[in-house]
C-alpha angles and dihedrals in degrees: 000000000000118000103205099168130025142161164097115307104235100054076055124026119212098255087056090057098051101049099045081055088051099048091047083048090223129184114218149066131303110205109202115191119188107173108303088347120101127183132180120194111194111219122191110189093344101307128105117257104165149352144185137180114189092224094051102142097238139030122222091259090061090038087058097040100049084045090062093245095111141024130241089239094050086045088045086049090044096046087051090048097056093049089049094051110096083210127074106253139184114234095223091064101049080050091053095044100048082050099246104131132013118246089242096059083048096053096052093050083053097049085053096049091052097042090046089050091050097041088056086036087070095059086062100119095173134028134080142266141211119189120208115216103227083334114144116185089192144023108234119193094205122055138174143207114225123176103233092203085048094047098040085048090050087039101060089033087069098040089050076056099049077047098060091036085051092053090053096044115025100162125066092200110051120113118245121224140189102250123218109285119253092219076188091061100030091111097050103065116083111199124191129218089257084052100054091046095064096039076064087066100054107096107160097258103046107096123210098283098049087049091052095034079057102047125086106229136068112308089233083053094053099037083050094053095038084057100047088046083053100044080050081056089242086123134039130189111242130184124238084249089057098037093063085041089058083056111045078051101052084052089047088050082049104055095037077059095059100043087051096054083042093052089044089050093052088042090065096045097061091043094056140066121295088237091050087051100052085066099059099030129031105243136176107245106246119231107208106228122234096263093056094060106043 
């Protein structure tokens, strides 16, 4: 096997790589290793036709259910399937085959698995790489053609993106709270649904991560959203510390509240007519003496 390029990530970033296969228009494999993680990208005249990482958070069979193309019960009866066959093969084939799913929603799964590896692929600061002249470690039945200039550009756009949110919200940790209303700048803001749902889950003690582990979207969407309500000023970062502080104040402001409304109560009492006053308070009748009155 013929090793044509190889490497530490860092001399060469990723990108680097990729274009320089794609500019030479080269067939093979490029094998990518961070740490325990290993990744291969399969290239065929210098476009990408495939990738796969062994640790990749989710399989074809998850990407199609939680897409609404296939069951839980078809992608059970698939899965069951594939470990009864004597022979090795692929789940989207059995899929295809049992009529669960159309090729054409497969192959576009596929397409956004590949593009998804590649796109975090380019974040990869440190590693190394091995590139395998017209080398496959695998058939796959189903290919695709990716651009590698369109997926680098979309690539370090999104990382230029995880960098600002990251400015915004540094810390995973902090605790995000509603900060005070500019009644001056109320209509200028203009909230979105989205918006609003996750300002629902802002309730002065969940940090960043409880807030995204609780909404119902992408984490970069919400963290993309968390960090443009807090550039309008609609969100601020807090401590724990001043979290608790913000609610032992609210219960202060509370209770300064209540003993307001009790002193004016009793304000009035003592400004209006004794009769007037036996309705609001319980009092003892009061007999004048006989000096008082002479």
């Amino acid at each position: 096997m013929e090793q044509d390029l190889q490497g530490k990530i860092g001399r060469f970033t990723l990108p680097e790589i990729f274009q320089l296969i794609a500019q030479s228009q080269k067939t093979g494999t490029l094998g990518i290793q961070k740490d325990d993680d290993i990744v291969m990208v399969y290239f065929k005249k210098g476009r990408i036709i495939y990738g796969y990482g062994p640790r990749q958070a989710y399989h074809i069979g998850e990407l199609l259910r939680e897409r609404g193309k296939l069951t839980q019960e078809q992608l059970t009866d698939a899965v069951m399937t594939q470990s009864q066959s004597p022979s090795a093969r692929r789940l989207g084939q059995i899929l295809i085959e049992k009529n669960y799913i159309a090729r054409g929603d497969l192959e576009q799964v596929v397409r956004n698995q590949v593009e998804e590896l590649v796109y975090s692929l380019l974040s990869w600061d440190n590693g190394s790489f091995k590139f395998y002249e017209n080398q496959y470690p695998t058939d796959e039945e189903i290919t695709v053609d990716i651009s590698v200039e369109k997926a680098i550009l979309e690539g370090m756009r999104r990382i230029d993106e995880s960098n600002r949110n990251k400015t915004v919200m540094p810390d995973r940790n902090a605790i995000l709270i509603l900060s005070p209303a500019l009644p001056d700048k109320r209509n200028e803001l203009a909230l979105l649904r989205e918006d609003w749902s996750l300002l629902a889950l802002v309730n002065g003690h969940r940090t960043v991560s409880e807030i995204i582990g609780l909404a119902r979207a992408p984490e970069t969407d919400c963290l993309r959203r968390l960090g443009s309500l807090q550039m309008k000023g609609v969100l601020q970062t807090a401590s724990r510390k001043e979290a608790e502080t913000d609610r032992l104040a609210t219960m202060v402001d509370r209770l300064t509240n209540l003993l307001d409304d009790y002193l004016a109560v009793k304000s009035r009492a003592k400004s209006e007519p004794r009769t007037v006053v036996r309705d609001a308070i319980s009092v003892t009748p009061v007999t004048p003496r006989e000096d008082e009155t002479r």
